[in-house]
N, C-alpha and C positions, 0 to 999 in steps of 0.2 A: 501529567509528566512533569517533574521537578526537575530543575536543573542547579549545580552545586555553584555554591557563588563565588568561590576562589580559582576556577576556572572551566575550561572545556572538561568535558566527560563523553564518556563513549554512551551511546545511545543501542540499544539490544537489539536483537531481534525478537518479533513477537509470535510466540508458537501453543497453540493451544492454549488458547487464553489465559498467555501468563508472558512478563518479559523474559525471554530466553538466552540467557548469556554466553559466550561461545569465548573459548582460548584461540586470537587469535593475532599471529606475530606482524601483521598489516593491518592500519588503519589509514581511512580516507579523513582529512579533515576539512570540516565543513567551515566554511567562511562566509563574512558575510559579503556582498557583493559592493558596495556603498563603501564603507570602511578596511579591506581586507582581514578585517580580524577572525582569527580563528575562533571559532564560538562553539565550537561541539566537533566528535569526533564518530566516525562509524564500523565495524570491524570490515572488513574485505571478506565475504564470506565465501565459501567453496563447494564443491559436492555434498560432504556431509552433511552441512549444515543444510543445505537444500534437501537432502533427501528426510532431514527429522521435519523442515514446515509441510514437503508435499504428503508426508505420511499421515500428517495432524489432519488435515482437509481433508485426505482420501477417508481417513476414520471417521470423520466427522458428515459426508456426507451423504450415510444414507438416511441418519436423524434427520438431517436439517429438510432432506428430502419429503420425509416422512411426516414430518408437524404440517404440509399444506398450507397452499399460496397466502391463506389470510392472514396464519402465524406471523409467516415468512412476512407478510406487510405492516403488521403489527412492529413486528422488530427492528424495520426498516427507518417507521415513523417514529417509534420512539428514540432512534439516531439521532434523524433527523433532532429530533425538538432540542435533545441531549448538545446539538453542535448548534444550534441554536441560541441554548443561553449560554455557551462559551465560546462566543462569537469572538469576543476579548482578544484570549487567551490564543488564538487561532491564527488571529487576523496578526497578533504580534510575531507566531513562530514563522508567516508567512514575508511580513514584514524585513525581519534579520537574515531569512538565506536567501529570500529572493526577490529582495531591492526595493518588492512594493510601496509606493506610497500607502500612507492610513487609510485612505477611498478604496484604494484597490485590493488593498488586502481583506476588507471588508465587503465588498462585493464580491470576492473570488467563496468566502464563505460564504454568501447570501446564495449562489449559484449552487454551491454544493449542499445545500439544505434542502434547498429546491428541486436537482438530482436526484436526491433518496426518497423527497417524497411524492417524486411522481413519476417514478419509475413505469418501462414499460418492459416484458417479458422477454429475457433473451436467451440464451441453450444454458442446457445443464452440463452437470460433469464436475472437472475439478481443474481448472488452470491458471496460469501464473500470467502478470498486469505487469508488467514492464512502464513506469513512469521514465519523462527526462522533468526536469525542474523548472519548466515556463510556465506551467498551473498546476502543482501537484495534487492540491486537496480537492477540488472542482472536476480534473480528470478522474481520479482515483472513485469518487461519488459519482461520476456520469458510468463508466465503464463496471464499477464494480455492480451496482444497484439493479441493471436487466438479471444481468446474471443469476446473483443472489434472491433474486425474486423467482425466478426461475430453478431454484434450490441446489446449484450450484455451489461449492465452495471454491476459496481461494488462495492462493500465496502472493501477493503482490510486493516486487520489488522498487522502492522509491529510489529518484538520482540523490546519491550518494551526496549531492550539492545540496538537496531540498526532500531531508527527508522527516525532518521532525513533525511537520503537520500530518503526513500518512502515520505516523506511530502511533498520534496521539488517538488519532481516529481509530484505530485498531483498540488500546485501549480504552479507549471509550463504549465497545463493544462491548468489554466485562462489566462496565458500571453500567450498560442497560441489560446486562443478566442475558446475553447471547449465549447460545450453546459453545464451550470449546473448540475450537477447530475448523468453526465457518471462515473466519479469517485469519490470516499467518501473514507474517513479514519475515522478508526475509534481505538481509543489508547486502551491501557488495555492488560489482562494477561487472565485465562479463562473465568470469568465471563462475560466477553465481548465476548469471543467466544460463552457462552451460551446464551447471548441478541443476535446476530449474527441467531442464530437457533430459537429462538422464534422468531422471528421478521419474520421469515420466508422468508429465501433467498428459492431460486430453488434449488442450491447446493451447498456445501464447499469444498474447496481446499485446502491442506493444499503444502507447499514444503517445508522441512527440514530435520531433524532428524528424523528416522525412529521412537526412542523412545516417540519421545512429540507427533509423528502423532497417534501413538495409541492411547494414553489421547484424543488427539482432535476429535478420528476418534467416543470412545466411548460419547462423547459429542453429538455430532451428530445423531448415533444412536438411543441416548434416545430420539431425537428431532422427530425422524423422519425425517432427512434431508438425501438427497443423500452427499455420500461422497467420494472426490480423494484421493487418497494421490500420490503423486508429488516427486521423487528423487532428493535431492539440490546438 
């Protein structure tokens, strides 16, 4: 993931293994916590937009299903190594939105390597990861990785504050040669959580703050959706 050096840029959504750009008249900007400066921007995304990443997943998983747990851990690992040697690269996007000292932003990725590769098996189906921004790359790799081992696909929504480490993560997918559509992102604040539930995932997840899970958890409810909530 490049970023332009004359300033902030909108950061995509990623849908079928590919960045997916969307017209959209709201954006969130990201800041960095330390300095306030605005450092990146993200679109506010809505129903439709939800409804093109949960379609990418639904199509994509009865492949992902079908290649078998070993594939499925093959792919996982070779994540893994892939987030490994750009450990860098990682530790810095974690660094600028989300305050971490250099230690910490580099442990928060030593954990998330560690997450993918040693995953244990969780339900299948097709559902949406609700991050908030107190460890987005570490959650993201603990909560995605049963799942997806379990041949699951997904659309994982990152906080709007801390979302460039789940983006990059996502492409990074394409460059270990993932099937399309096992993983999707998707940008936005609730309204995207509420295209997320019409669009009709199997279940939502959320991991963060107890307080925002509650908002999320009554979203869901209204949907009809089954719903986690996840300790960050």
């Amino acid at each position: 993931m490049e970023f332009a050096p004359e300033g902030p840029m909108a950061i995509p959504m990623w849908v079928n293994g590919h960045a997916f750009l969307t017209v959209s008249q709201d954006f969130f900007d990201v800041t960095n916590p330390v300095t306030g400066e605005a450092i990146r921007r993200v679109p506010l995304c809505g129903a439709s937009e939800a409804a093109e990443a949960v379609a990418a997943a639904r199509g994509a998983q009865p492949r992902w299903a079908d290649m078998g747990m070993p594939a499925r851990r093959v792919c996982l690992t070779a994540l893994a190594d892939a987030l490994d040697r750009y450990t860098g690269h990682f530790a810095k996007l974690l660094t600028q939105e989300c305050g971490f000292d250099d230690a910490t932003a580099t442990a928060e990725v030593a954990a998330a390597v560690a997450a993918l590769q040693g995953a244990g098996v969780g339900a299948t189906g097709v559902f949406g990861l609700v991050l908030d921004a107190s460890r987005p790359l570490v959650a993201a790799a603990e909560h995605l990785s049963p799942a997806l081992l379990a041949g699951a696909t997904v659309v994982v929504k990152p906080s709007p504050r801390a979302p460039s480490a789940v983006f990059a993560l996502c492409e990074l997918t394409s460059r270990c040669e993932w099937p399309a559509g096992v993983v999707n992102l998707l940008q936005g604040d609730t309204a995207a959580i509420g295209g997320l539930c019409a669009a009709g995932v199997d279940r939502l997840v959320y991991a963060g703050n107890a307080p925002l899970g509650v908002q999320i958890g009554a979203i869901a409810d209204a949907a009809g959706i089954a719903f986690e909530m996840k300790s960050n």
